[in-house]
C-alpha positions in Angstrom: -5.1 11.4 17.4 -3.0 9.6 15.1 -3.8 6.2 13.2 -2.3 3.0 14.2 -1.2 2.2 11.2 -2.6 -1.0 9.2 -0.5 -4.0 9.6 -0.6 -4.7 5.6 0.2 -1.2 4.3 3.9 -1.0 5.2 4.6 -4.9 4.1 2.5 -4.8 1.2 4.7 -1.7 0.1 8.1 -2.7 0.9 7.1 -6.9 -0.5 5.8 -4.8 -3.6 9.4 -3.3 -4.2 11.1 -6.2 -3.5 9.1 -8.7 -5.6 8.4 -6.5 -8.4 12.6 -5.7 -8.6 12.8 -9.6 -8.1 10.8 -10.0 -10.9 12.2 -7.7 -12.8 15.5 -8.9 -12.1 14.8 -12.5 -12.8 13.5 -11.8 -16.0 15.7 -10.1 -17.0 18.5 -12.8 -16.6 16.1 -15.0 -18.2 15.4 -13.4 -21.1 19.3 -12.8 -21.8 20.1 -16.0 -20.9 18.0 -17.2 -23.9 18.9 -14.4 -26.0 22.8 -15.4 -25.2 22.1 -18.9 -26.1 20.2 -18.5 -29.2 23.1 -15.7 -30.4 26.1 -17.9 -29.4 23.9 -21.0 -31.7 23.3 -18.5 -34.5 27.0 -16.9 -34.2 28.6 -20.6 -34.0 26.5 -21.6 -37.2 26.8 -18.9 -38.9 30.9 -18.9 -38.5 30.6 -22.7 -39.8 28.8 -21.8 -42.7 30.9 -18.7 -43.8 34.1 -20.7 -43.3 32.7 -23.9 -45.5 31.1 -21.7 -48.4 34.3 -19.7 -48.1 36.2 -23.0 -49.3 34.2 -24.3 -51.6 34.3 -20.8 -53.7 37.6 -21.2 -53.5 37.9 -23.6 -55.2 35.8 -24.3 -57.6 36.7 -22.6 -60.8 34.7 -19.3 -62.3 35.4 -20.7 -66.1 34.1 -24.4 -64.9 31.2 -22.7 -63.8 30.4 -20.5 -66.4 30.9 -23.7 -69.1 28.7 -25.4 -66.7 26.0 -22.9 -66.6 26.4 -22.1 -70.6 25.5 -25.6 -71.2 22.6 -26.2 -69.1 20.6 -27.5 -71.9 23.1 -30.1 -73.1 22.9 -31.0 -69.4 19.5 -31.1 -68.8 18.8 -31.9 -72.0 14.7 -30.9 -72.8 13.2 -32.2 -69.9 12.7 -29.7 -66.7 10.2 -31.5 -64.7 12.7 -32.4 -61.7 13.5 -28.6 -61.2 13.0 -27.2 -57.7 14.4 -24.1 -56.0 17.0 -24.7 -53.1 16.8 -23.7 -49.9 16.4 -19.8 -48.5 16.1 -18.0 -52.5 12.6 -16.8 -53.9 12.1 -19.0 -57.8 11.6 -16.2 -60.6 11.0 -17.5 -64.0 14.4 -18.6 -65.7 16.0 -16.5 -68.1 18.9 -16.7 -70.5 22.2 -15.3 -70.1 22.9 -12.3 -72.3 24.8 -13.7 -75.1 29.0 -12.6 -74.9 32.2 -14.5 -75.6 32.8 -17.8 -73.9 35.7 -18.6 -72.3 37.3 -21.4 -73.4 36.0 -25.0 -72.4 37.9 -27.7 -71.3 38.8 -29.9 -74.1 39.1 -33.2 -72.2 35.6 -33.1 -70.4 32.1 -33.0 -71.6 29.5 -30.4 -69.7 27.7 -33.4 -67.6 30.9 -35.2 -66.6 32.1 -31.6 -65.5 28.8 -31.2 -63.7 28.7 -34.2 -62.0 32.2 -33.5 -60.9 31.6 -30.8 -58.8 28.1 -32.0 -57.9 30.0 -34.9 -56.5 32.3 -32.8 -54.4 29.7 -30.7 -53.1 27.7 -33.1 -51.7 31.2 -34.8 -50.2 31.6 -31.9 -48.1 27.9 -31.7 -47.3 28.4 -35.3 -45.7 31.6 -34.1 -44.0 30.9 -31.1 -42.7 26.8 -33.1 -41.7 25.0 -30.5 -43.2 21.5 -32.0 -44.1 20.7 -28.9 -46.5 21.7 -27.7 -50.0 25.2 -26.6 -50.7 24.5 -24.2 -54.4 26.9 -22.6 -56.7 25.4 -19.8 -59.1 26.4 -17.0 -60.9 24.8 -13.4 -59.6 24.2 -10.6 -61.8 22.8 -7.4 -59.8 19.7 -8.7 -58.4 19.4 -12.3 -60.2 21.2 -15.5 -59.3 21.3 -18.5 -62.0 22.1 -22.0 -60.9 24.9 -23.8 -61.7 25.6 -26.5 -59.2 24.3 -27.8 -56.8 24.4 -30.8 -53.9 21.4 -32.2 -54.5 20.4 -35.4 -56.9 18.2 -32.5 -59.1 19.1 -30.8 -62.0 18.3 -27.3 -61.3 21.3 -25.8 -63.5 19.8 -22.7 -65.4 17.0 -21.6 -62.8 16.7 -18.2 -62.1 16.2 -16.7 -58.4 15.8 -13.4 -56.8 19.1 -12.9 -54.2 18.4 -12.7 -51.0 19.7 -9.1 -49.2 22.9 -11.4 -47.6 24.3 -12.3 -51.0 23.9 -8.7 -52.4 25.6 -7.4 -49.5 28.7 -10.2 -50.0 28.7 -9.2 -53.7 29.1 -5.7 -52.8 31.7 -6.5 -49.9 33.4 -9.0 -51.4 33.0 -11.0 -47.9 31.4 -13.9 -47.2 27.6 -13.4 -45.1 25.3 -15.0 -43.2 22.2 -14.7 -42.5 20.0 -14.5 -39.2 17.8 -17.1 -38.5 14.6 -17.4 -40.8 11.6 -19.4 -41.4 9.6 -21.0 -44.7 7.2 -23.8 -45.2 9.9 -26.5 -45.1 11.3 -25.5 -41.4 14.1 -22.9 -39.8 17.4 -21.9 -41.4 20.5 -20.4 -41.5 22.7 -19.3 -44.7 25.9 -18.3 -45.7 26.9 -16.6 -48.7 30.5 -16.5 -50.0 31.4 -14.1 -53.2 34.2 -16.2 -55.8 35.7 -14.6 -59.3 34.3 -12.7 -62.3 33.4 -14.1 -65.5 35.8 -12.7 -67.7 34.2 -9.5 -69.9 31.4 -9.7 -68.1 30.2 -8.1 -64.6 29.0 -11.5 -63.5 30.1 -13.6 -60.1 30.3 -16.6 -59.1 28.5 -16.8 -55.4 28.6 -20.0 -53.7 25.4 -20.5 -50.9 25.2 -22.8 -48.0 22.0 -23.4 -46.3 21.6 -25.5 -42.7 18.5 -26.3 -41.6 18.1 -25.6 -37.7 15.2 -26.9 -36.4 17.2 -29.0 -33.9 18.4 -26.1 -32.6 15.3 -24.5 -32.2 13.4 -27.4 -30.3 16.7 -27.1 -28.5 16.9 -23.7 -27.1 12.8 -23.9 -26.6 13.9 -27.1 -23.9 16.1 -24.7 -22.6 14.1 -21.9 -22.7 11.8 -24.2 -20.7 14.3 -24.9 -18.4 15.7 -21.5 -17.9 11.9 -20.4 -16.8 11.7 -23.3 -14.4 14.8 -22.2 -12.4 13.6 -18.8 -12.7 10.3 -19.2 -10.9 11.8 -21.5 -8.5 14.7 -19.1 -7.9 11.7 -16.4 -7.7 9.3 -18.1 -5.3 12.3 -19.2 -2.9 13.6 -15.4 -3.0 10.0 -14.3 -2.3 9.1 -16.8 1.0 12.5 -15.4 2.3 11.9 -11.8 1.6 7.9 -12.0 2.6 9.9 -13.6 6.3 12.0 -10.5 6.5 9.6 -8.1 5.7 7.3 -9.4 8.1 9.8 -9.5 11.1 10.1 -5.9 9.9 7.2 -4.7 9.4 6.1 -6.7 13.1 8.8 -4.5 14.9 7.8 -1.7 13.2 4.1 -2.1 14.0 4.4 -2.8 17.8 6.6 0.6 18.0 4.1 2.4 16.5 1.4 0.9 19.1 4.0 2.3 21.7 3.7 5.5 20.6 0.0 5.0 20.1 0.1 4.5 24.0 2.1 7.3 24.6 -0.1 9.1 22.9 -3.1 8.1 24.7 -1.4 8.9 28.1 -0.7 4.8 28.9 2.7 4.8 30.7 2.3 2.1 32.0 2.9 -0.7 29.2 7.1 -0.9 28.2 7.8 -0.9 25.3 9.7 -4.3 24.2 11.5 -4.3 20.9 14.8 -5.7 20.8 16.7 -5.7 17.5 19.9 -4.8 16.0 19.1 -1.9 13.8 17.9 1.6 14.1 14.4 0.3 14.8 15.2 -1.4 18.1 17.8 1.7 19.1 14.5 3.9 18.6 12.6 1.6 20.4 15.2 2.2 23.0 14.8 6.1 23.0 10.8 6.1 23.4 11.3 3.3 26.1 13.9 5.7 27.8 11.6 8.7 27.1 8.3 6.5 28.2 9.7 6.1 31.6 10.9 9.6 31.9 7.4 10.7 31.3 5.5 8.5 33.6 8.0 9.7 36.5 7.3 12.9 35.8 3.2 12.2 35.3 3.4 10.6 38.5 5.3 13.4 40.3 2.8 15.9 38.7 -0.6 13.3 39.9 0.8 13.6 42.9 1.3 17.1 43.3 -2.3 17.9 41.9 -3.5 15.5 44.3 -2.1 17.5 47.4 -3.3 20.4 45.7 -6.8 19.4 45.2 -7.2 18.4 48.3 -5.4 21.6 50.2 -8.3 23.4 48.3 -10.8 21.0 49.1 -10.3 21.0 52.5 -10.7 24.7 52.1 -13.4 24.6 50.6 -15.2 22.1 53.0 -14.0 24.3 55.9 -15.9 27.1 54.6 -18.6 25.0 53.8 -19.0 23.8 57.4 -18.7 27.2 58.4 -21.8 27.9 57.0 -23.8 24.9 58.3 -22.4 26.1 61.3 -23.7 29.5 60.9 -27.3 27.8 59.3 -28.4 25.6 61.7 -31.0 25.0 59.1 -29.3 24.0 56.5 -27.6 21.4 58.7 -26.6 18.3 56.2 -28.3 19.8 53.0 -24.9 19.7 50.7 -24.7 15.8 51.3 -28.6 15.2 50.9 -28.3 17.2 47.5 -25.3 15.2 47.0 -27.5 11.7 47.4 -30.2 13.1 45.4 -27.6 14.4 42.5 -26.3 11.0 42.1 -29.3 9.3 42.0 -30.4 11.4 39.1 -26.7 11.0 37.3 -27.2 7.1 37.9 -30.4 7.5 35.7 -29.2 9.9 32.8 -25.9 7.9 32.8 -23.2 10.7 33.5 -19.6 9.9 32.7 -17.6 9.3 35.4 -15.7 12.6 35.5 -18.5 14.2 35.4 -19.5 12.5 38.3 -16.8 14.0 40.5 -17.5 17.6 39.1 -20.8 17.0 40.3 -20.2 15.8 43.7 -18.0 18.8 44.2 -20.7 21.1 42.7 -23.0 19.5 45.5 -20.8 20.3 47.8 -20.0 24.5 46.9 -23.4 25.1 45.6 -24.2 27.4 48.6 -20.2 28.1 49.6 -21.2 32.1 48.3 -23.7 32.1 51.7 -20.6 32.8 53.7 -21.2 36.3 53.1 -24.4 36.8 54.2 -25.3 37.5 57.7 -26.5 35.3 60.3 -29.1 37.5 61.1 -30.4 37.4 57.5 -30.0 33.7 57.0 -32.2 33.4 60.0 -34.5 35.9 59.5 -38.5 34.7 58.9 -39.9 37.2 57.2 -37.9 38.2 53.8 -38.1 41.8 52.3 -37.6 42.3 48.6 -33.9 43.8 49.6 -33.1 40.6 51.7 -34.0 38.3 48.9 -31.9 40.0 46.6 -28.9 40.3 48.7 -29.1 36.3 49.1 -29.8 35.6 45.5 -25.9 37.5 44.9 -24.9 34.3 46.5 -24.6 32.5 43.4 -22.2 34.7 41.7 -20.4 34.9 44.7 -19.6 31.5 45.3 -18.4 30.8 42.0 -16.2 34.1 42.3 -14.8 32.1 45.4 -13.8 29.0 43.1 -13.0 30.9 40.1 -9.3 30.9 40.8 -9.6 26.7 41.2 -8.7 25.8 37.2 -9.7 21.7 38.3 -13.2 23.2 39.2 -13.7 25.5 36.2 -17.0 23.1 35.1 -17.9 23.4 38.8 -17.7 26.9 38.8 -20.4 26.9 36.1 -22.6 24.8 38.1 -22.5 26.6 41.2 -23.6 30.1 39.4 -26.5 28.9 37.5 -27.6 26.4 39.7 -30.6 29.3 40.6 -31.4 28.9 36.8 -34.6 28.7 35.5 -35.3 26.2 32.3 -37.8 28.6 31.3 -35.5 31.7 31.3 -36.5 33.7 34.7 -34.2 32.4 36.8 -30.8 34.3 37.9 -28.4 35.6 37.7 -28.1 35.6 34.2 -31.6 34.4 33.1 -30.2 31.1 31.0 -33.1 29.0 29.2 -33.3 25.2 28.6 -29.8 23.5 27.7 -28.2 27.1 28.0 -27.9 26.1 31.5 -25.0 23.7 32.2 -26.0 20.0 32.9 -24.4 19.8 36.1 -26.7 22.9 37.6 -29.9 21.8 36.1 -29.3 18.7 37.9 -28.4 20.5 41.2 -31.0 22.6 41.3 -33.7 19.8 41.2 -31.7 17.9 43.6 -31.4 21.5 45.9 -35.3 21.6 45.5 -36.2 18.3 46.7 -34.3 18.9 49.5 -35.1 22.6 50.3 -38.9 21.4 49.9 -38.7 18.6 52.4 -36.3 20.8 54.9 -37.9 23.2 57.7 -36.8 27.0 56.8 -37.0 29.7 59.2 -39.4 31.3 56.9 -41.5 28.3 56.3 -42.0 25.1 57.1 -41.2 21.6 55.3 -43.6 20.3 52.8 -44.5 16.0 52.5 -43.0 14.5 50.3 -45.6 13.6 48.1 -46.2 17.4 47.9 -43.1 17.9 47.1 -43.3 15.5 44.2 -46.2 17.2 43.0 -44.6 20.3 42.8 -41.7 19.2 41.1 -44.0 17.7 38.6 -46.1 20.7 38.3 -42.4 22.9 37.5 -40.9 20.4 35.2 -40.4 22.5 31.8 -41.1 25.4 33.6 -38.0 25.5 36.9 -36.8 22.6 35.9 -35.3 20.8 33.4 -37.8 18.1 31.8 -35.4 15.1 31.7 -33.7 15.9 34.9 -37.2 16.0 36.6 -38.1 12.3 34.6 -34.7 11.0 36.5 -35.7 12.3 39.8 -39.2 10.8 39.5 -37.1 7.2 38.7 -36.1 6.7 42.2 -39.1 8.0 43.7 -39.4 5.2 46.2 -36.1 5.6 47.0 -35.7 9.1 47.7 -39.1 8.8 49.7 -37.8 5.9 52.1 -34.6 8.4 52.1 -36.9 11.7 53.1 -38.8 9.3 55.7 -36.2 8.1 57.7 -34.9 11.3 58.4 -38.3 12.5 59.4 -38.5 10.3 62.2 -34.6 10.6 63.2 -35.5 14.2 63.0 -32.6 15.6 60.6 
């Protein structure tokens, strides 16, 4: 028998897919939507810088600088207390320059008016260009950088600082760099790094850096990163109430097919099968509604037939059963007393309905295998051993006579062990307790009653309250315990039954 299936299994599958790709799809365009703004900021800044530190080393002049720097202490003079480190480098202790030959210095200008020359300039294109960071000049030698300019109203010339890996690679390249975005105690940056001449006879360069504080930018692209999030959970939670509607329209139509063929399965015709949509569901809706109406044409052809048939046999049977009433005066009526008693006792023990019919008809045939004996015998009074076993093969013989009947195969059962004994002695095959089918145990109490309260041409009827008695006195023993406890239920009933037809004489 299959499972209808649970209404949450199929939508919580498909909504799984869908949300989880949904999700994965929306963040997705969210996190490179970020990515693409924060890139295009860095890429935009970065160009800026390279091109403005790419101008200012070109023009400033490597001897100017070097003069510059060779002089610090004239510039300076003794006192160092207002030194600081610029933006972006790591401060080393300072160190000297290695003494060589010095290019000629100007002869019209002293160290500080030179200084404050290009200190002046610097800072003019800091203003123009609105960069509120430093703007440095220095002089790189492998892995050490020593001030000599810078925008700021400090005199740093002199320091020394360890590069960072941006200038070493413009050194090396002899392009201008800049550098990703990076963090120190005073906020966010971004540099640039442009290489300028040599120092005559020396291996010495000038390197001009440009630093741009971006925390601006930052607080801006977290707004937007904000924003971008926003829109995506809307976008999300709009996508998933229309997707949780369409999976649940399909998931509906899916779920009433598969009751259909629940129905079909349990043999229910009868219900059509209504699904109407324009997809493969509803056309395969349409094929079990087609096959559904095929099949209870033909179940209804087929009831019918087996109808006709069971009751061409049945009236068969019943001929052949009033045949032997007819031949017993006797027995006259017994199959619908034991049929009365029968159902009493199924009332009680709560058959199922089917078994109910099975039993009426096993009421019915229980005796059908008498048409083979004689009158003569089934009148005779006095009963030899031979006579009592040639009318205890009546049993077999009647079911022999049904055998061929497939609809009364239970019935068959019944009517060959109804002669059964609970305890084992009975015939013909000498079947003990719950051995015995249900339907004979019950037959053969309900044959007793009535064969004890019934004249036989061998003996006469007992009373009722004899009768009783003895079925009392057998219960465990002929008869089935529970059956007996069933019987005993309507005893008042079965009485006033066994009374009245005392006095009408039946």
């Amino acid at each position: 028998m299959a499972k209808l299936i649970n209404r949450n299994s199929i939508k919580f599958k498909i909504l799984s897919i869908v949300l989880f790709a949904l999700f994965l799809l929306t963040f997705t365009l969210g996190y490179f939507s970020f990515q693409f703004s924060k890139n295009r900021i860095i890429s935009m800044l970065g160009d800026s810088l390279t091109g403005i530190s790419s101008a200012i080393a070109s023009f400033i002049s490597v001897e100017d600088v070097y003069f510059i720097l060779k002089n610090s202490e004239k510039i300076k003079g003794t006192d160092m207390s207002e030194y600081n480190r610029p933006k972006g480098l790591d401060l080393l202790s300072p160190r000297t320059l290695d003494e060589k030959p010095e290019p000629p210095k100007p002869p019209d200008e002293s160290p500080r008016a030179m200084y404050d020359r290009y200190s002046a300039i610097l800072q003019r294109t800091k203003k123009l260009n609105s960069i509120d960071s430093s703007i440095n000049v220095f002089i790189a030698s492998r892995n050490s950088f020593w001030t000599a300019l810078t925008s700021e109203p400090i005199c740093l010339v002199g320091a020394t600082y360890v590069m960072r890996p941006e200038a070493k690679e413009a050194l090396l390249s002899g392009l201008t760099q800049a550098t990703g975005i990076y963090e120190d105690k005073d906020g966010t940056w971004i540099s640039a790094y442009a290489p300028g001449g040599y120092i005559l006879l020396e291996d010495k360069r000038v390197v001009v850096e440009v630093n741009y504080r971006i925390n601006s930018y930052i607080n801006m692209l977290r707004q937007e990163l904000v924003i971008i999030v926003i829109i995506c959970v809307v976008g999300y939670l709009m996508v998933a109430f229309i997707s949780y509607q369409l999976v649940t329209a399909l998931v509906f139509a899916i779920k009433k097919l598969d009751e259909a063929i629940v129905d079909l399965e349990k043999e229910r015709y009868d219900k059509p099968i209504d699904i109407r949509t324009n997809d493969e569901i509803g056309h395969l809706a349409t094929a079990f509604e087609l096959l559904r109406v095929s099949i209870k044409k033909k179940i209804d052809e087929l009831r019918l037939s087996l109808k006709r048939e069971k009751k061409a046999h049945l009236e068969s049977v019943m001929a052949l059963t009033n045949a032997i009433e007819e031949r017993d005066p006797y027995t006259k009526k017994h199959v619908s007393r034991v049929h009365e008693y029968a159902l009493l006792i199924a009332k009680v023990m709560h058959i199922p309905h089917d078994d109910m019919i099975q039993l009426r008809y096993s009421c019915i045939l229980h005796d059908i295998g008498k048409i083979y004996i004689e009158d003569a015998l089934l009148k005779k009074v006095n009963l030899t051993h031979e006579d009592f076993e040639e009318i205890k093969k009546h049993a077999e013989r009647g079911a022999k006579i049904i055998g061929g009947i497939e609809f009364l195969t239970d019935v068959k059962e019944a009517v060959l062990c109804h002669q059964e004994r609970y305890d084992g002695t009975g015939y013909p095959r000498g079947l003990k307790g719950s051995e015995i089918p249900l339907l004979a145990r019950i037959v053969s109490v309900a044959d007793a009653i009535d064969a004890m309260t019934t004249d036989r041409p061998y003996r006469s009827k007992m009373s009722f309250s004899k009768a009783m008695d003895e079925i009392e006195k057998k219960s465990g023993t002929q008869f089935d315990p529970e059956v007996c406890a069933a019987l005993l239920a309507y005893r008042d009933t079965i009485e006033h039954m066994v009374q009245k037809r005392f006095i009408e004489g039946k």
